[in-house]
N, C-alpha and C positions, 0 to 999 in steps of 0.2 A: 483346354476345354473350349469346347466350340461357344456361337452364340447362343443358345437354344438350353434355359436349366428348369427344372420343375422342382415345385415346394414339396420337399418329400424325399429330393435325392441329391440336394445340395448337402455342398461342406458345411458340415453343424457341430455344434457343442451345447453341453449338458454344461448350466450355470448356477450350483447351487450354493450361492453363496447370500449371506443375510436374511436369508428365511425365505429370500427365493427357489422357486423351481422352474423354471423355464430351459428354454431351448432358441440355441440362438444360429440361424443357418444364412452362409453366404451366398448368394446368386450370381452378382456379380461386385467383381474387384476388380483393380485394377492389376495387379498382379496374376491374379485368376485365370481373367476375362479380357483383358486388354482392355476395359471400360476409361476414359482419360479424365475425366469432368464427374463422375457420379460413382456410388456403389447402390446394392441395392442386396436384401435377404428378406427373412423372413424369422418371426419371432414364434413360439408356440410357449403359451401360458395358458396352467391347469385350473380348474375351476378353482374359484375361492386364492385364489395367488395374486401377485401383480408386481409390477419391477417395486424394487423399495426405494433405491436412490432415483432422486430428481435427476433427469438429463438434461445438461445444454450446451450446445455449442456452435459456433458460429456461422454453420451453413446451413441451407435449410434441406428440409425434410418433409415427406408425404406418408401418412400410413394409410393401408386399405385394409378394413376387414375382411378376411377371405372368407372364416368361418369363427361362429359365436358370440358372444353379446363384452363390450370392451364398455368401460370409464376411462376416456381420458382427462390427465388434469393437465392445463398446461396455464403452467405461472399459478393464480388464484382461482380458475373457473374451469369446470367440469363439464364434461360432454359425452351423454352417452350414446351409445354406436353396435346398429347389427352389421349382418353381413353386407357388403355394398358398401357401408359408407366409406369416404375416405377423411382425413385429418392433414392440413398442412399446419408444420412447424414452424413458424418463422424464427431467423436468425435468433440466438439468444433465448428461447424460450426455454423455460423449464418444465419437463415435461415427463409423465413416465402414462405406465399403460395397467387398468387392473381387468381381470377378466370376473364380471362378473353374471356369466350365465352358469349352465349344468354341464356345458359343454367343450370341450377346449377349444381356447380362444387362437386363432393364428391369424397372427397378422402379414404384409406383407408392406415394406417401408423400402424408399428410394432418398436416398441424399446426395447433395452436390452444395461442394466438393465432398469426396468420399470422407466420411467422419473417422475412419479409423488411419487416414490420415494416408503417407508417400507408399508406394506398392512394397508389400511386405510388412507394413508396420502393425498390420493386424493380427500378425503371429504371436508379439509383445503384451497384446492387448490379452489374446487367448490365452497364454500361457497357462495360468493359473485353471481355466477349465477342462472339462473333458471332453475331448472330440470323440462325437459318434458316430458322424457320417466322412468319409473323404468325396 
């Protein structure tokens, strides 16, 4: 895959697991992309949804909203967000995403070092979902 991927035609997976429905798509990996330092994708959550588990881990992280109205919570304090905004994660935060507008929410998130960890270890991670895009 060259350098050049658009939200919409990345490698994706359908995540419906604990009362989620989202959609979780890779941009860039290291495996992928040749990216060495970062990964980066893109998330799509439906109106009224939102990740159920807190995330944290020890690199940091940027989201942007690409399109419709997000809550984020990270650690104790909530922050709501339209399109435009962006969100940085610092190390350690616990964080997850709800979407609360009419609209689906997609976000688009950059992290370094790559969270899903040494090239190919996000295959381990997906296993259990269903990929919808290659």
């Amino acid at each position: 895959m060259g350098p050049v991927r658009k939200i919409g035609d990345e490698t994706a997976w359908h995540i419906p697991q604990d009362g989620e429905d989202r959609e979780m798509g890779m941009l860039h990996e290291p495996e992928l992309t040749g990216t060495k330092n970062m990964s980066a994708g893109s998330v799509r959550i439906l109106p009224g949804k939102k990740q159920v588990k807190l995330s944290s881990h020890e690199g940091e992280e940027i989201y942007l909203v690409h399109q419709g109205q997000a809550r984020f919570y990270l650690n104790d304090e909530t922050y709501d967000c339209d399109a435009g905004c962006s969100v940085y994660i610092a190390p350690g935060t616990k964080h997850r995403a709800e979407n609360i507008g009419q609209e689906d929410l997609i976000l688009y998130w950059v992290n370094s070092p790559p969270v899903f960890g040494a090239p190919g270890q996000y295959k381990e991670i997906t296993s259990n979902w269903t990929q919808i895009r290659e």
